[in-house]
C-alpha positions as CSV (number, residue, x, y, z in Angstrom):
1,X,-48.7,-13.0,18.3
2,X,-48.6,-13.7,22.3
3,X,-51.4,-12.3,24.2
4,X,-52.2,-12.4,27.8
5,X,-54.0,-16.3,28.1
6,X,-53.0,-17.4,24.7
7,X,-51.6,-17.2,21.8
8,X,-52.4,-16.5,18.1
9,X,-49.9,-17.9,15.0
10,X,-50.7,-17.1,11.4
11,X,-50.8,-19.7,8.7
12,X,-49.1,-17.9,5.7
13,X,-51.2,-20.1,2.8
14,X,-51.3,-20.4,-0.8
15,X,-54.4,-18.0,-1.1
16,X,-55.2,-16.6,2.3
17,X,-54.3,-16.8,6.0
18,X,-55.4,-19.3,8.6
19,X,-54.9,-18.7,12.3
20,X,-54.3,-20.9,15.3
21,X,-55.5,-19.8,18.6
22,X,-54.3,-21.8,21.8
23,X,-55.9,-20.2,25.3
24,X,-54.6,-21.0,27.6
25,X,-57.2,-19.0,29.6
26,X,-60.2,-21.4,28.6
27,X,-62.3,-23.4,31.0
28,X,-61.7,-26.3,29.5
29,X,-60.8,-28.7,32.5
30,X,-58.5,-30.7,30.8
31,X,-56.7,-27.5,29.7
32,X,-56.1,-24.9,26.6
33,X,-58.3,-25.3,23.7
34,X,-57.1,-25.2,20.2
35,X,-59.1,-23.3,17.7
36,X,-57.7,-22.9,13.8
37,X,-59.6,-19.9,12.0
38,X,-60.6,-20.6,8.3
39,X,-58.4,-23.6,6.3
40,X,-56.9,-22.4,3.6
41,X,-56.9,-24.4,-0.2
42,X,-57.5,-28.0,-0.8
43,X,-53.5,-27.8,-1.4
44,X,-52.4,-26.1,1.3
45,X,-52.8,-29.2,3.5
46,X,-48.9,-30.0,3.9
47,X,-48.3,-26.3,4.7
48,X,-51.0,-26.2,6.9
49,X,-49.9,-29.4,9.0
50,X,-46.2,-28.2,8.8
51,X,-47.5,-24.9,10.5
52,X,-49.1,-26.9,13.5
53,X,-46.1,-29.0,14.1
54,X,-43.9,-25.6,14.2
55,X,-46.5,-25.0,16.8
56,X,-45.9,-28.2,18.9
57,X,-48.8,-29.1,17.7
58,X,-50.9,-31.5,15.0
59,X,-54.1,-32.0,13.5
60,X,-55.6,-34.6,16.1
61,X,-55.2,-31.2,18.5
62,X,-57.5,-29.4,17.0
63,X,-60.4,-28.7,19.7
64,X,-62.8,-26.9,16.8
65,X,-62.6,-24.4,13.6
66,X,-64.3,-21.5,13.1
67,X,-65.4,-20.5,9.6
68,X,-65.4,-16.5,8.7
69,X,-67.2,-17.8,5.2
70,X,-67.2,-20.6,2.4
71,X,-64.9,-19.8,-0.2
72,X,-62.3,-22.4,-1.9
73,X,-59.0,-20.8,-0.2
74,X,-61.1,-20.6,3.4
75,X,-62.5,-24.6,3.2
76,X,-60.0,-26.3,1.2
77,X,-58.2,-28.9,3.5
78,X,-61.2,-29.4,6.2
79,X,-61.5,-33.0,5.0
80,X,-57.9,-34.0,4.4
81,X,-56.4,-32.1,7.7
82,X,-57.2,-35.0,9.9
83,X,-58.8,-33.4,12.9
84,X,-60.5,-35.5,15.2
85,X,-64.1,-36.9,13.8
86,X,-65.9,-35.0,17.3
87,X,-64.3,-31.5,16.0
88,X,-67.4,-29.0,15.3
89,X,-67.2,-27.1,12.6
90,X,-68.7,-23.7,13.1
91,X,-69.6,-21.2,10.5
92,X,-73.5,-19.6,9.4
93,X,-75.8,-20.1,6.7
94,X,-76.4,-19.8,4.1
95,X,-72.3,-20.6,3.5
96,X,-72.5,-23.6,6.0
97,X,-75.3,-25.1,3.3
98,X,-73.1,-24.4,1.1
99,X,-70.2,-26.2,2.6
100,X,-72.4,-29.4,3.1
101,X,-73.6,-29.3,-0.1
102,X,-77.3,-28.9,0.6
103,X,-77.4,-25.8,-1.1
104,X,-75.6,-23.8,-4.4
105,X,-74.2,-20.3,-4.2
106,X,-76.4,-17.8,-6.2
107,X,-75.6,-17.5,-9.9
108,X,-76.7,-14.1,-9.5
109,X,-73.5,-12.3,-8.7
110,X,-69.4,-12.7,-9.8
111,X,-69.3,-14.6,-6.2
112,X,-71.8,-16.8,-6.5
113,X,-70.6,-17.8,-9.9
114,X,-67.2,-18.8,-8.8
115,X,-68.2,-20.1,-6.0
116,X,-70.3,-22.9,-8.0
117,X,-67.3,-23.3,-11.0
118,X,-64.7,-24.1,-7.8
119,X,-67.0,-26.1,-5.5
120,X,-66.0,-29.6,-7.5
121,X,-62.8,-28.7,-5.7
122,X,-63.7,-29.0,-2.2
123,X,-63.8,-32.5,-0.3
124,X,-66.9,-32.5,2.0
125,X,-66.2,-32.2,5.5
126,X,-67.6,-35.1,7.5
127,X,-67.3,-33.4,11.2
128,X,-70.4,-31.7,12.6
129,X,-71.2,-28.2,11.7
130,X,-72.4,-26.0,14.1
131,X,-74.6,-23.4,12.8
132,X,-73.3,-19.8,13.9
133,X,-75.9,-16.9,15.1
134,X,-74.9,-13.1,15.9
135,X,-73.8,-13.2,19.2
136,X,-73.1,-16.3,20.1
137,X,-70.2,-17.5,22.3
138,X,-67.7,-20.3,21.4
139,X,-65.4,-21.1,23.8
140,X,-63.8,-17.2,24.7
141,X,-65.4,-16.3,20.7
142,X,-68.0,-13.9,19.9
143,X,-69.5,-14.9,16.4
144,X,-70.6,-11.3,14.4
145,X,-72.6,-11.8,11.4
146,X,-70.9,-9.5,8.8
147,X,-72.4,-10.8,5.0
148,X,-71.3,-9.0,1.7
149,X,-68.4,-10.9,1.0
150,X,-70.4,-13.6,1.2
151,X,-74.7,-14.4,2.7
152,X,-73.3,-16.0,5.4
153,X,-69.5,-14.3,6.2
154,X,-68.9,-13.8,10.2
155,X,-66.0,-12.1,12.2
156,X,-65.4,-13.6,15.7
157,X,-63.9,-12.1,18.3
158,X,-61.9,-13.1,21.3
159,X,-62.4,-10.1,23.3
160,X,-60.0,-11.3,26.2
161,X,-56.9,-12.1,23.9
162,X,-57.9,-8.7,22.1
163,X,-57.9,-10.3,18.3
164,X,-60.7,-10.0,15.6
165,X,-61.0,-12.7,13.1
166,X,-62.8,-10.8,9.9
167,X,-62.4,-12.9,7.3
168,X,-62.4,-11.2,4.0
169,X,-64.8,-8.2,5.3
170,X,-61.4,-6.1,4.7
171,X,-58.4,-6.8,3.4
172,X,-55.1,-5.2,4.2
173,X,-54.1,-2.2,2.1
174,X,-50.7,-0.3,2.7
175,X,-50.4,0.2,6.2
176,X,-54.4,0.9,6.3
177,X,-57.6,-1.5,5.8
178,X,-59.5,-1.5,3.0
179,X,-63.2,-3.4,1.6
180,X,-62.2,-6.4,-0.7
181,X,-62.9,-5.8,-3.8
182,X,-66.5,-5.0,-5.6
183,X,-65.7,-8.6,-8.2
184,X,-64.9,-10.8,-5.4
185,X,-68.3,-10.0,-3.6
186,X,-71.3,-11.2,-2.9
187,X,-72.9,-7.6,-2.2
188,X,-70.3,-5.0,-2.1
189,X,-73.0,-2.5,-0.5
190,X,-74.0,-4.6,2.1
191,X,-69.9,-5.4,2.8
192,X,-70.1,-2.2,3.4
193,X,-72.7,-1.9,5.9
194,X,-71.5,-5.0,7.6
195,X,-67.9,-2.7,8.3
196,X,-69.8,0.0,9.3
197,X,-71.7,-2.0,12.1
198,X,-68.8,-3.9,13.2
199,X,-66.8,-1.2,14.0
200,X,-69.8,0.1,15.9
201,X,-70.1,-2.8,17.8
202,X,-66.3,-4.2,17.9
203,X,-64.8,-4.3,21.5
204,X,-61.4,-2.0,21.2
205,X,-59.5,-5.2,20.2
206,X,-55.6,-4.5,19.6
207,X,-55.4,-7.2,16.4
208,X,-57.2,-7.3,13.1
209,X,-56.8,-10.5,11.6
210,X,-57.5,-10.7,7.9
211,X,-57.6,-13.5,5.5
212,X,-55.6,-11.5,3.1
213,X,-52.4,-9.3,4.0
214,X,-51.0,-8.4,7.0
215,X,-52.6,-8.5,10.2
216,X,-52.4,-5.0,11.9
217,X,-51.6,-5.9,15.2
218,X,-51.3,-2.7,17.1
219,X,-54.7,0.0,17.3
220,X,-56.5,-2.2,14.9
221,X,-60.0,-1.4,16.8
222,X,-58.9,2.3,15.3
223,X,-58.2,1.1,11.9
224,X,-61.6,-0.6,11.9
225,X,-63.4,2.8,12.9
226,X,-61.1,4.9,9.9
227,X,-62.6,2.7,7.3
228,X,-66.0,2.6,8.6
229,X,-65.5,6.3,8.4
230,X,-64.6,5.9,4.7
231,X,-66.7,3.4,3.4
């Protein structure tokens, strides 16, 4: 996906996507910055580093990562990639707790359960984490709290290359998008909501980037306000 200023590759994992973003665009002084969305499985490490050398690039080029949420296929290879010690990773509580191991999912729901039985899985990062808030900007990002999916799930948005990141908000479903399912959620009701007030406040971006199925990449801004209509 080349977009005016940048461009966007996906990462076709084991379990979900992952996205590179270079912009070009940025106001980094000594040039593009390098952002990878989400991070796949603890095994998806080769696949992950095979995808950034397709890309001219490699792990130690990483500028940051954004987090949409903490979930085994979103975390898995943050410790084993490589990056750079000085790379922030950014991504909201509760889930950023959850990645440092300061606090446990919720038994309370299917999520939270499975979150706990997989979390022996995941390596500890040792890069800083940067604790997201709604509305703040990283780099040419827009961080959206969106929880259901999970407490602490966000959607960023690079309004200049037209893209939204949402995680697993949605998933893709035929040619349309669709909630993820009710068993893989934290709060399926307040998924829900969260899709109803992104698309309310969404810029019209062109691409909706998932973490599972196919990004739509034309009119996704109206594919966003159909299944707030739905849902």
């Amino acid at each position: 996906m080349n977009t005016a200023g940048g461009r966007v590759r996906r990462f076709r994992l084991g379990g979900a996507n992952a996205y590179l973003v270079v912009d070009s665009a940025s106001s980094r002084e000594d040039g593009s910055e390098v952002v990878l969305v989400d991070a796949g499985m603890p095994w998806d490490r080769r696949r992950l580093l095979r995808g950034l050398a397709d890309a001219g690039l490699d792990a130690g080029d990483v500028d940051r990562v954004l987090l949409t949420h903490y979930d085994l296929d979103h975390v898995g290879t943050l410790a084993t990639l490589g990056l750079r010690d000085d790379v922030p990773i950014h991504v909201a509580e509760p889930d950023a707790s959850y990645l440092t191991g300061q606090s446990k999912p919720s038994l309370r729901s299917h999520k939270g359960a499975f979150q706990r039985l997989s979390s022996s899985l995941v390596d500890r990062p040792t890069n800083p984490i940067e604790v997201v808030e709604d509305g703040d900007e990283i780099g040419g990002f827009v961080a959206y709290r969106t929880p259901g999916h999970t407490p602490g799930h966000t959607a960023f948005v690079h309004r200049r290359l037209g893209v939204a990141f949402v995680g697993d908000m949605v998933r893709a479903s035929g040619a349309r998008l669709a909630p993820m399912p009710w068993v893989v959620a934290d709060d399926a009701a307040e998924n829900r909501r969260s899709i109803r007030a992104f698309a309310a406040r969404c810029p019209p971006v062109d691409v909706v980037a998932m973490g599972h199925g196919d990004p739509i990449l034309e009119y996704g801004y109206g594919a966003l306000k159909r299944l707030a209509d739905r849902v």
